[in-house]
C-alpha positions as CSV (number, residue, x, y, z in Angstrom):
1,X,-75.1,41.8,-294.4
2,X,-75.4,43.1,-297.9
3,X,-74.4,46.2,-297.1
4,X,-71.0,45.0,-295.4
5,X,-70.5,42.5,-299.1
6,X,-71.1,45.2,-301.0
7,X,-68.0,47.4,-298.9
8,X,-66.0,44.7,-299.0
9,X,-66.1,43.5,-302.7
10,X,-64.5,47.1,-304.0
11,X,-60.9,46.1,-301.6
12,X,-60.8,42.7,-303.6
13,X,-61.9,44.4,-306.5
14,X,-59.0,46.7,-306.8
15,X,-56.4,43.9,-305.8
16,X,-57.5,41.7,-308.3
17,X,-57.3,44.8,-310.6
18,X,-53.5,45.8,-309.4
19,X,-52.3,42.2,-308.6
20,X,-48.7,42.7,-309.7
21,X,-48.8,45.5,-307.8
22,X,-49.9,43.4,-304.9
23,X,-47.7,40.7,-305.4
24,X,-44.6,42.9,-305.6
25,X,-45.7,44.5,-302.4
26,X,-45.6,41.3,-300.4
27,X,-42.9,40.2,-301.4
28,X,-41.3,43.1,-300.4
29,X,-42.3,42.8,-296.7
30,X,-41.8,39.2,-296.5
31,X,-38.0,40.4,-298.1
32,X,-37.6,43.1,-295.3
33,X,-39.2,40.6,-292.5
34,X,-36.2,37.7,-293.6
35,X,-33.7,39.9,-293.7
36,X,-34.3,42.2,-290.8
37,X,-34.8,38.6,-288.9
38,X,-31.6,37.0,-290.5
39,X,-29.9,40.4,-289.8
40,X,-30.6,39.6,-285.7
41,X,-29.5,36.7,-285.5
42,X,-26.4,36.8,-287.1
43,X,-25.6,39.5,-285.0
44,X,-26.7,38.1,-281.7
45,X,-23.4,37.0,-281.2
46,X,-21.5,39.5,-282.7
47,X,-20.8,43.2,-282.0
48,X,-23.4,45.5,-283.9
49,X,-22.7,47.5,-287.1
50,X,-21.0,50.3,-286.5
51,X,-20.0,50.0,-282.7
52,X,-16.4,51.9,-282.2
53,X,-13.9,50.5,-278.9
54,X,-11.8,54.0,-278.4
55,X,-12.8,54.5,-282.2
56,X,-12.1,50.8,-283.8
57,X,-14.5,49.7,-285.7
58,X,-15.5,45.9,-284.5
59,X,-18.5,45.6,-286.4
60,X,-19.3,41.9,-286.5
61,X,-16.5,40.5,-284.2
62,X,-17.1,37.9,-282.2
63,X,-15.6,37.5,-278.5
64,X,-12.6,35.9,-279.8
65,X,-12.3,38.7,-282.2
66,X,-12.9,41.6,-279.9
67,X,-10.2,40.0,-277.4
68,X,-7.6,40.1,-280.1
69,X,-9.0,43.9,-281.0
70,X,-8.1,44.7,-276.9
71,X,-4.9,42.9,-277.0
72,X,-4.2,44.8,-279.4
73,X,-5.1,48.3,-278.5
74,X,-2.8,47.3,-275.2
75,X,0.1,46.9,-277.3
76,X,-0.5,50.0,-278.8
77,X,-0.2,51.8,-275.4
78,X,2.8,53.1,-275.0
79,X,4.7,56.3,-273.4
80,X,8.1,57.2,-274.1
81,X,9.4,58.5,-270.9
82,X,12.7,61.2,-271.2
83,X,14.5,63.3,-269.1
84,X,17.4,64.9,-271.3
85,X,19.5,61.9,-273.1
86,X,17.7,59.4,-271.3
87,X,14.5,57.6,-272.6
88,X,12.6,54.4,-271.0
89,X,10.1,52.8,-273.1
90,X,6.7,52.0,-270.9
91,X,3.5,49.5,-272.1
92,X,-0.1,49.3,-270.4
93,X,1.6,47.1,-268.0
94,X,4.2,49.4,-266.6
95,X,2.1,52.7,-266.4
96,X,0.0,50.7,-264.4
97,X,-3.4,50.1,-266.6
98,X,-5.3,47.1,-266.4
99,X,-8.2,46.7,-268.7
100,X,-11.1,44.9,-267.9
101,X,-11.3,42.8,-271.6
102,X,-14.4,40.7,-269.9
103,X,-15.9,43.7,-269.2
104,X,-15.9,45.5,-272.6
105,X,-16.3,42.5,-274.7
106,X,-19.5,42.0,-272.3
107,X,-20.5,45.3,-273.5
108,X,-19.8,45.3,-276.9
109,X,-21.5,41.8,-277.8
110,X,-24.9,43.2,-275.8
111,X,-24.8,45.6,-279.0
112,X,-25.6,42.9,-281.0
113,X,-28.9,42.1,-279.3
114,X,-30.7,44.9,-279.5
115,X,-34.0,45.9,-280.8
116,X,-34.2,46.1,-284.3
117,X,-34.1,49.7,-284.9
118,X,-30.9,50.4,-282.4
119,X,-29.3,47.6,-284.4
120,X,-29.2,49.2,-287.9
121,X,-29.2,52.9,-286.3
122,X,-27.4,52.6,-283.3
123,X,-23.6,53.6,-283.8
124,X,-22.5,52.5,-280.2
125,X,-19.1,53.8,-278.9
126,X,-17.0,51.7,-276.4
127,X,-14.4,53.1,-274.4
128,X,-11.9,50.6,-272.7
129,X,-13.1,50.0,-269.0
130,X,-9.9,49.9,-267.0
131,X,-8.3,50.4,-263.7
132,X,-5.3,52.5,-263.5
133,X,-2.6,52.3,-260.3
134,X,-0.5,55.4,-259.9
135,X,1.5,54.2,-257.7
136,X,2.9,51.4,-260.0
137,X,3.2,54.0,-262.7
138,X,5.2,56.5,-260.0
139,X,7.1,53.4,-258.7
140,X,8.2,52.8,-262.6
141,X,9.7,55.9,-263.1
142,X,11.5,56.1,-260.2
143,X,12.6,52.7,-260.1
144,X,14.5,53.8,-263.5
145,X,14.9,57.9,-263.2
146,X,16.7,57.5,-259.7
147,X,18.2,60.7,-260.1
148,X,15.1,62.7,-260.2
149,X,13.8,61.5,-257.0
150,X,15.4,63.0,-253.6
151,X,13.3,62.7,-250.8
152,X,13.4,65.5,-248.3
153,X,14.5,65.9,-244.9
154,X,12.4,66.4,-242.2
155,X,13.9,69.2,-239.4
156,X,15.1,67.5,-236.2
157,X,14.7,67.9,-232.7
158,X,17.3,66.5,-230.9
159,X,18.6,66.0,-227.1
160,X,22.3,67.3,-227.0
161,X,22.5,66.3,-223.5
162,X,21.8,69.6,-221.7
163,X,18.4,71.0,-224.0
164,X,16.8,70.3,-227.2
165,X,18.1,72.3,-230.5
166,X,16.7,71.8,-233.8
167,X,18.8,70.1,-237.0
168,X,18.0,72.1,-240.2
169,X,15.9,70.0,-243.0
170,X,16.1,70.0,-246.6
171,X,14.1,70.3,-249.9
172,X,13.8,67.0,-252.0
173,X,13.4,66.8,-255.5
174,X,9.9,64.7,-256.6
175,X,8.7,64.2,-260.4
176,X,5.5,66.4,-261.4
177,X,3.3,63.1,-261.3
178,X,-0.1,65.4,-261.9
179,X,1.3,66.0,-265.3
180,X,2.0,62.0,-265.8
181,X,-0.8,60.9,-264.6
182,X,-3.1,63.1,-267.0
183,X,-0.6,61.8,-270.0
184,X,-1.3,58.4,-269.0
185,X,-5.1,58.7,-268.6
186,X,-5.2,60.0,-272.2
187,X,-3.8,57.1,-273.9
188,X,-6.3,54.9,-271.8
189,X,-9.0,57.0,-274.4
190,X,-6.8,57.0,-277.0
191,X,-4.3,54.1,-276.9
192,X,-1.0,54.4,-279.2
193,X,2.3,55.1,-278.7
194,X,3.2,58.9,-276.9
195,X,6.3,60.8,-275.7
196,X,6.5,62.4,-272.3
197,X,9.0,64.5,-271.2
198,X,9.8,64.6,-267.3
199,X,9.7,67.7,-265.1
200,X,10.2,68.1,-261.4
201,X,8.7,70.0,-258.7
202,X,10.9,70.8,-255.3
203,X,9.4,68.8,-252.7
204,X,9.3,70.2,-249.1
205,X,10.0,68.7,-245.7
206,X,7.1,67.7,-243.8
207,X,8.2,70.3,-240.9
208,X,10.5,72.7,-241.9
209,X,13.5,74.3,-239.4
210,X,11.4,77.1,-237.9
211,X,9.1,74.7,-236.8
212,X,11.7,72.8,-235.5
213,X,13.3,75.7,-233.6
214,X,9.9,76.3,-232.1
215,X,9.2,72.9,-230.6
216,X,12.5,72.7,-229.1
217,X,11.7,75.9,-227.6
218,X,9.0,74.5,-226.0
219,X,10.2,71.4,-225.2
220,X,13.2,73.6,-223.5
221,X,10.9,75.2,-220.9
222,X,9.8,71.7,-220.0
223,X,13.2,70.5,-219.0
224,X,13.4,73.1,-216.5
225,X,10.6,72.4,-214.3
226,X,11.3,71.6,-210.7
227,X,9.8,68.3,-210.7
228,X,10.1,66.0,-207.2
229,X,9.1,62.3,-206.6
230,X,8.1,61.6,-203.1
231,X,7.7,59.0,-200.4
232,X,7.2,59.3,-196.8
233,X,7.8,63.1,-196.9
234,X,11.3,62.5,-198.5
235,X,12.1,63.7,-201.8
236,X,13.5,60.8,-203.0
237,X,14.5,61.4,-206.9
238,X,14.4,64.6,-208.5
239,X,13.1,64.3,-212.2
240,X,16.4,66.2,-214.3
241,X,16.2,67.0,-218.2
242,X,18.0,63.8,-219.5
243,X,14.9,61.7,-217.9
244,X,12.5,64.5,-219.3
245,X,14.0,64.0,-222.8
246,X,14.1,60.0,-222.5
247,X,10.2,60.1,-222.4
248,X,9.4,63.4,-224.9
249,X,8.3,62.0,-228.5
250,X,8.1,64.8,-231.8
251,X,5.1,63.8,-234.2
252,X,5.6,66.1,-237.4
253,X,2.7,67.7,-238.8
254,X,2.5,68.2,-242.5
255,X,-0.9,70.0,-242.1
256,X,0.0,72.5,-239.7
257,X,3.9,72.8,-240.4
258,X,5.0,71.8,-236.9
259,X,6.2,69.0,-234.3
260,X,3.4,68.2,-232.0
261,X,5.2,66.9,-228.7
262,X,3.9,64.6,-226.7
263,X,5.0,62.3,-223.4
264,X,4.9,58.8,-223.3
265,X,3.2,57.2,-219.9
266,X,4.6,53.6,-220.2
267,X,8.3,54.9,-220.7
268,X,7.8,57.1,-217.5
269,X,5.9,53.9,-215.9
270,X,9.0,51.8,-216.3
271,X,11.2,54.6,-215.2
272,X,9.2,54.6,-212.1
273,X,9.3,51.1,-211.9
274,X,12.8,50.5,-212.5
275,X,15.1,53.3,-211.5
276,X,12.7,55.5,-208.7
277,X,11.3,52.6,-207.0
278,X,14.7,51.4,-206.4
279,X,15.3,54.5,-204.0
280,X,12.7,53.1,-201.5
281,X,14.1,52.4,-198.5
282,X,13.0,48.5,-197.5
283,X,12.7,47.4,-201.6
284,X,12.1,43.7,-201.3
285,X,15.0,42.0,-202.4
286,X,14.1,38.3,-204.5
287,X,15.2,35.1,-203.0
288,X,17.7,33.2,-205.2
289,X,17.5,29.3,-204.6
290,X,18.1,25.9,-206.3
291,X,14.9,24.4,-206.8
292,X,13.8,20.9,-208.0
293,X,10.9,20.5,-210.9
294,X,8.6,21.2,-208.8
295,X,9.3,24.4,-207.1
296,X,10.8,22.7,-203.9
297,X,13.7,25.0,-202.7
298,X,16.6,22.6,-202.5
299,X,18.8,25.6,-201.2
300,X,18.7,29.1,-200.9
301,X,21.9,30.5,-202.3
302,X,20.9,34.2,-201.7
303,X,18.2,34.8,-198.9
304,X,15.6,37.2,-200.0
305,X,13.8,40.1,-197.9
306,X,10.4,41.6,-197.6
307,X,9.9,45.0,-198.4
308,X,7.9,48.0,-200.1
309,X,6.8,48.7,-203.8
310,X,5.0,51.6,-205.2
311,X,1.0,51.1,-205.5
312,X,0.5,54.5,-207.4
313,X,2.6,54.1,-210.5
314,X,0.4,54.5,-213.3
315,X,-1.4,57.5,-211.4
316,X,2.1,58.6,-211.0
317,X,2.8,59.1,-214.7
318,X,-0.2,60.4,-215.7
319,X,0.3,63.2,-213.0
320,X,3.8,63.6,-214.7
321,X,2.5,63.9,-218.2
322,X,-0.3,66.4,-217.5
323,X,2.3,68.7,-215.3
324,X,4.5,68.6,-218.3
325,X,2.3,69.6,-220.6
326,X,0.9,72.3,-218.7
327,X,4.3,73.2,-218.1
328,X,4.2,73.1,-214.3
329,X,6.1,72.4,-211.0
330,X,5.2,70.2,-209.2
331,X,5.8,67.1,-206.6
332,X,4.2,63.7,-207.0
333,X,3.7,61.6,-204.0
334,X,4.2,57.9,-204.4
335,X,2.7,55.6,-201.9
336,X,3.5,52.2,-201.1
337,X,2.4,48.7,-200.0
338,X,4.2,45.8,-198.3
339,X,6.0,43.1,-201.2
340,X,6.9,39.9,-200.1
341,X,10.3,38.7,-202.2
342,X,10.1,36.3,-205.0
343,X,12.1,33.5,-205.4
344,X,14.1,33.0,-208.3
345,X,14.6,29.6,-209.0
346,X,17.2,27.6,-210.5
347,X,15.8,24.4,-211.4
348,X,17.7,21.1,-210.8
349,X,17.5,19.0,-213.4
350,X,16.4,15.4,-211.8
351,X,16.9,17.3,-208.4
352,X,20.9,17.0,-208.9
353,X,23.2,20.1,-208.4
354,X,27.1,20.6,-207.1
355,X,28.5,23.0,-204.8
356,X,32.4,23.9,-204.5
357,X,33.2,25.8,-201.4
358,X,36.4,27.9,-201.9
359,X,37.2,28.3,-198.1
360,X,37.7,24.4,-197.3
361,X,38.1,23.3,-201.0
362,X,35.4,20.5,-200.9
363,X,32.9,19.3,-203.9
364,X,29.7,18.2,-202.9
365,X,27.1,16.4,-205.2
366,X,23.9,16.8,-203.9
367,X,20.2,14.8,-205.1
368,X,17.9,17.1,-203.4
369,X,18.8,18.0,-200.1
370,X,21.4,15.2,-199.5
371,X,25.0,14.8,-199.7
372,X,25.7,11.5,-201.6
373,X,29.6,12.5,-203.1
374,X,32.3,14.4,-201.7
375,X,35.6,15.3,-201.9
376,X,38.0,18.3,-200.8
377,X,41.3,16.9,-202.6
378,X,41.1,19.8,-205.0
379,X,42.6,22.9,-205.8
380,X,41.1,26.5,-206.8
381,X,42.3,29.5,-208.5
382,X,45.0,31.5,-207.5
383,X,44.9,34.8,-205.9
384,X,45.7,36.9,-209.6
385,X,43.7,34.4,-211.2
386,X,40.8,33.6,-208.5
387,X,38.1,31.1,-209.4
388,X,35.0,33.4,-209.7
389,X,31.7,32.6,-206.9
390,X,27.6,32.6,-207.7
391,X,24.7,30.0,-209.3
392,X,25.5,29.0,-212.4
393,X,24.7,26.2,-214.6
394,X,26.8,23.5,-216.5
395,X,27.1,24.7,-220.2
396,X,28.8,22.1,-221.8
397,X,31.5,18.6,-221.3
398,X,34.3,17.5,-222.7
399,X,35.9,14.1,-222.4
400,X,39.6,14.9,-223.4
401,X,41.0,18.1,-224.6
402,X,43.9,20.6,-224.7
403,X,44.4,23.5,-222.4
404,X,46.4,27.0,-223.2
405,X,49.3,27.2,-220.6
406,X,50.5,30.8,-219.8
407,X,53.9,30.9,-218.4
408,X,55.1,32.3,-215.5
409,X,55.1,35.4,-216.5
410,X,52.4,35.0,-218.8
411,X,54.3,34.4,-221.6
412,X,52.9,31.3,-223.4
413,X,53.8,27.9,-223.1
414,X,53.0,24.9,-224.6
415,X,49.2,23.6,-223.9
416,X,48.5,20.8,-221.5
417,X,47.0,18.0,-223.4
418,X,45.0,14.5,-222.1
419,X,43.5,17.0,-219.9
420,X,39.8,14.3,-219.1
421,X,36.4,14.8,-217.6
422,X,35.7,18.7,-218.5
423,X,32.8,19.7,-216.9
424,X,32.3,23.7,-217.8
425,X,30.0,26.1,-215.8
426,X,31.0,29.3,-215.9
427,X,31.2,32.4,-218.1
428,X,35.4,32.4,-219.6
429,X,36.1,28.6,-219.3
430,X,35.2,28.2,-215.8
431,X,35.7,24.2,-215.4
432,X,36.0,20.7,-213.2
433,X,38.7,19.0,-214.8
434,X,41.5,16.3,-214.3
435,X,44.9,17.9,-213.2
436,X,47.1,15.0,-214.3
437,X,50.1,17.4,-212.6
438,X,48.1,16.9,-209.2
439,X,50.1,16.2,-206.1
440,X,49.6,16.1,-202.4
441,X,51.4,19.8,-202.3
442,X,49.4,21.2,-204.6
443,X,45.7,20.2,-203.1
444,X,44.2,22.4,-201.1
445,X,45.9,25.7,-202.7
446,X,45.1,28.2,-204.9
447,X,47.5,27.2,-207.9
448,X,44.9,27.4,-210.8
449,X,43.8,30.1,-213.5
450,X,40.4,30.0,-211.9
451,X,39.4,26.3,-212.8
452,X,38.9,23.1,-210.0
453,X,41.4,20.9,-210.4
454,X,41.0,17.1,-209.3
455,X,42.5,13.6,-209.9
456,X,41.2,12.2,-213.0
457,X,38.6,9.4,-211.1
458,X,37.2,12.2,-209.1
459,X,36.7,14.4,-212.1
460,X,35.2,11.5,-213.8
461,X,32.7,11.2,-211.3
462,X,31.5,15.3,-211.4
463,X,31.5,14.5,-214.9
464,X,28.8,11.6,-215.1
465,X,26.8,13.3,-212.5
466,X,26.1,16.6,-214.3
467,X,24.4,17.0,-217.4
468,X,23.9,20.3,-219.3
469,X,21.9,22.8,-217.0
470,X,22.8,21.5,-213.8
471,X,23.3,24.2,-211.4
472,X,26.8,24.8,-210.0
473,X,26.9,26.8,-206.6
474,X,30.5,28.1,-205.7
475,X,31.0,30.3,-202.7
């Protein structure tokens, strides 16, 4: 224990001696401590001394202050686009850069809150975080330097009726973007205001004529192929190059320089479907009837028949397909299975519908399947102006109205007016109508330009009977 006073008594000994010394000394540290902890916190919301954004100083700002700095480094982006006389004048916003201001504030106020050391050594140096869309900068400039911008023309392959020949393409003109885009990405490092002069490269098609003449070459040795569809061990449509060409499709390839051809399956499906299958002897043939709102057939107006349809149609056209693009003859069997007919229905609103039959003039109004109005005092079209027969429906009425009146030799004539109860149902002005001029010699004749003509109480009663869409059967 008196060992360890006497060792320590000499430290106190020569701080007593120096005590200025001392004093100064703490004082010092204390100093340094204050102001290296004042120092932190001022700067704890604030950007550090010495950090740089693209080489602006924004020591000490404060988020509000660092925004303005951005906003105004954006302003100061600017390229001065010119093609010979012409100049256009393009901001941040036109050359398509968007900068991410929460982003590099976030990062420039972290600064501020670093260790001690970083914070008076530290020089950080920002650059601007932002996005940039070529596409809106290539869209500006050639939304306003339209005449550097010609897009070129693909070669053609075409179908001239007999084979396939190829149209010749053309070179385009495009703007050498590679050069923009590099101009544009500098100023995001180094925002201010820059001129840019345009220069253009020659754009080429995506398939040029020779490649053009070469798939219609091979598309040509397609169209003669001796191609056979077959049922019952009858040829029963030979496939000819107009079909061919209906279902051949070109897809350019700008990799490879050339058309890749190809055959579409559902277009030969349909054509199957539609046009071959229509060759088969005993096609079922629909059923057209009247109908109520249930389905009930009221009256068949055109009886139907039971037939054949194809069963092998899609293996058909893939059959097709692959012979084609092996480039072979060959003959495709298509099989078949009994089809009953459809019916197509014409539905009868409220189960009312009207027939007119030309050969013993008569108008029947019909609820279902019973008669409950008739009348043959009537007259029909005349022979060069015959009132036309089939299902139809009524389209539209008219309570009074003017009619044209072509002369006798079809010169025109005044119009016949207070014509009442127009009931209209087919396609030209195909009517029921009063015939005021109506007179025991002219009923039962063929005197009108198509229309039925009745006395006005009988016309009246076709007229509240029918209501748009109900079905008119003249035969």
């Amino acid at each position: 224990m008196e060992k360890l006073k006497n060792k320590v008594r000499p430290h106190f000994a020569w701080i007593k001696k120096h005590w200025v010394f001392s004093v100064v000394a703490l004082t010092a540290v204390l100093l340094l401590a204050v102001t290296m902890i004042s120092t932190m916190l001022f700067y704890r919301d604030k950007a550090a001394p010495g950090t740089t954004i693209v080489g602006v100083n924004v020591s000490g700002q404060t988020e509000e202050q660092l925004r303005k700095t951005l906003f105004d480094l954006e302003k100061k982006i600017r390229l001065d686009i010119s093609y010979d006389d012409k100049t256009v004048g393009a901001n941040a916003r036109d050359l398509g850069i968007e900068i991410n201001s929460d982003k590099v504030v976030d990062e420039a106020l972290k600064t501020g809150r670093r260790n001690v050391f970083a914070l008076f050594f530290a020089r950080p140096e920002l650059d601007l975080v932002a996005k940039y869309d070529n596409q809106k900068s290539h869209d500006f400039v050639n939304q306003n330097f339209t005449e550097l911008t010609a897009d070129p023309i693909d070669a053609q392959v075409v179908f001239n009726g007999t084979q396939f020949v190829a149209q010749p393409g053309a070179d385009g003109k495009a703007i050498n973007v590679k050069k923009f885009d590099e101009a544009i990405r500098d100023l995001m490092h180094n925002p201010r205001t820059e001129k840019f002069i345009i220069t253009t490269d020659d754009a080429s098609p995506t398939v040029n004529t020779a490649a053009a003449d070469k798939a219609a070459a091979a598309a040509n040795t397609r169209l003669g192929l001796d191609l056979n569809i077959i049922n019952n061990g009858q040829p029963i449509w030979k496939i000819d190059p107009p079909d061919i060409a209906a279902w051949t499709t070109f897809t350019a390839n700008a990799e490879s320089n050339r058309y890749i051809i190809n055959y579409d399956k559902e277009k030969i499906v349909d054509f199957i479907n539609n046009t071959v299958a229509g060759q088969i002897t005993g096609k079922p043939i629909n059923q057209r009837a009247i109908t109520d709102g249930n389905g009930n057939v009221l009256r068949i107006v055109v009886p139907g028949r039971s037939g054949q349809a194809p069963n092998n149609v899609n293996q058909l056209a893939g059959q097709i397909v692959v012979a084609l693009n092996d480039a072979v003859s060959d003959n495709f069997v298509m099989t078949t299975d009994d089809s009953p007919f459809k019916t197509d229905q014409t539905v009868a609103i409220n189960s009312r519908w009207v027939e007119y039959t030309l050969s013993d003039f008569t108008v029947r109004l019909y609820e279902g399947t019973n008669v409950v109005w008739s009348t043959n005092y009537t007259s029909k079209g005349k022979p060069s102006t015959p009132t036309i027969t089939g299902l139809f429906t009524v389209f539209q009425k008219t309570f009074n109205q003017c009619m044209p009146n072509p002369g006798p030799n079809g010169e025109p004539a005044p119009p016949l007016c207070n014509i009442h109860y127009v009931t209209y149902w087919g396609p030209g002005g195909y009517a029921f109508h009063e015939a005021w001029w109506m007179s025991p010699d002219r009923v039962n004749r063929g005197i009108s330009h198509g229309c039925i003509n009745m006395r006005q109480a009988d016309a009246k009663v076709v007229y509240d009977f029918a209501s748009i869409g109900t079905p008119v059967w003249v035969h």
